[in-house]
C-alpha positions in Angstrom: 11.9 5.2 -10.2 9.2 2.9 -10.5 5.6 4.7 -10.9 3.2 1.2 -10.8 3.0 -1.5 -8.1 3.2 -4.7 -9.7 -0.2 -5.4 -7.8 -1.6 -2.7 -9.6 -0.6 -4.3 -13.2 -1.6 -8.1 -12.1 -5.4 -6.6 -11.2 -5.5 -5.0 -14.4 -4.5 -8.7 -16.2 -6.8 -10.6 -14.1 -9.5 -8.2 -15.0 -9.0 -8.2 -19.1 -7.9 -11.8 -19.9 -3.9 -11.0 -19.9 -1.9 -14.1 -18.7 1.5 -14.7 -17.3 2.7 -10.6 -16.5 6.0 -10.1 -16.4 8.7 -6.6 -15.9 10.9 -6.2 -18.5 12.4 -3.2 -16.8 11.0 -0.6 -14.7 7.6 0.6 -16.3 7.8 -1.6 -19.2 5.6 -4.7 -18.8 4.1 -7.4 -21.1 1.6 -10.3 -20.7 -0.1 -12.6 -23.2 -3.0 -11.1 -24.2 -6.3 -13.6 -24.4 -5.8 -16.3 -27.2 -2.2 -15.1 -28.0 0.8 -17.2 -28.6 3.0 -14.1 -28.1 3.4 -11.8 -25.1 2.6 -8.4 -26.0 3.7 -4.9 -23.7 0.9 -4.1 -21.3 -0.5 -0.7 -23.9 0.6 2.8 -22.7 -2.6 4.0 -22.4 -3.6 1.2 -19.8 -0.9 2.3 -18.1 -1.6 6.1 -17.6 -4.9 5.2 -16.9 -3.7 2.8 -14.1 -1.5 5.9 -13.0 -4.3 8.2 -12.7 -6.3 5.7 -11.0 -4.5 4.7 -8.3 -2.3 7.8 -7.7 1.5 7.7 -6.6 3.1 4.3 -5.5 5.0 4.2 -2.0 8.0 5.0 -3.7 6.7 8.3 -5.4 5.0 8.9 -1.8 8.1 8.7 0.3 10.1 10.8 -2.0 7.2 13.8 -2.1 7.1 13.8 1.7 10.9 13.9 1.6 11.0 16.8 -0.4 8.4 18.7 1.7 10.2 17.8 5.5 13.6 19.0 3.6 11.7 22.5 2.5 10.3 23.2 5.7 13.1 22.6 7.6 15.4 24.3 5.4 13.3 27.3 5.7 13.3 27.3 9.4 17.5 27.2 9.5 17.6 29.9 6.8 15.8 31.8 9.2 17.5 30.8 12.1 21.2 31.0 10.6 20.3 33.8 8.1 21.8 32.0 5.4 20.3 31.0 2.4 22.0 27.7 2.1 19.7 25.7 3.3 17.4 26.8 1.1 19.5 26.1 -1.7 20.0 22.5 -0.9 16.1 22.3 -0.3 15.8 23.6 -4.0 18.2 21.7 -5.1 16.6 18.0 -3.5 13.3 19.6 -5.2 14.3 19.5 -8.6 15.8 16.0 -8.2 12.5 14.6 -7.0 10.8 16.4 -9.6 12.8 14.9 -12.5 12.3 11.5 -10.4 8.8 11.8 -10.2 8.4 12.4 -13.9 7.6 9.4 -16.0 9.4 9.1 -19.0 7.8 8.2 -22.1 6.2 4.4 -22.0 
């Protein structure tokens, strides 16, 4: 899943001197860095900090509100059908968007 808008990255650049970003895959970015002759990855710690700046991307977004509508409706059939099914496939979606939602070590 991809945690950053590439907007988000290209501000931070702009902002610090960092020329010519590119995605080498998703989450995993490099730029030259001022005066370099190299490109460099965009440092982890930028990154989380960019993360907990600007929050989820759409991506992350749509997935979260998925999971929600899928609960709550899977709630109301259990209910309805007295049958915990539903719930189980609600669970089930959960725990995918969770591991989805997770960002794996930069």
């Amino acid at each position: 899943m991809k945690h950053f808008r590439d907007e988000w990255i290209q501000e931070w650049c702009d902002d610090n001197g960092w020329t010519d970003l590119f995605r080498e895959r998703y989450n995993h970015y490099w730029a030259f860095p001022p005066g370099a002759v190299m490109p460099e990855p965009i440092p982890s710690e930028v990154l989380y900090l960019i993360k907990a700046t600007k929050g989820f991307c759409v991506e992350e977004r749509t997935w979260l509100t998925s999971a929600i509508l899928i609960s709550i409706v899977s709630v109301v059939l259990s209910y309805l059908l007295k049958n915990p099914m539903p719930i189980v496939f609600a669970f089930a979606f959960a725990a995918v968007t969770s591991a989805k939602l997770e960002m794996e070590e930069i």
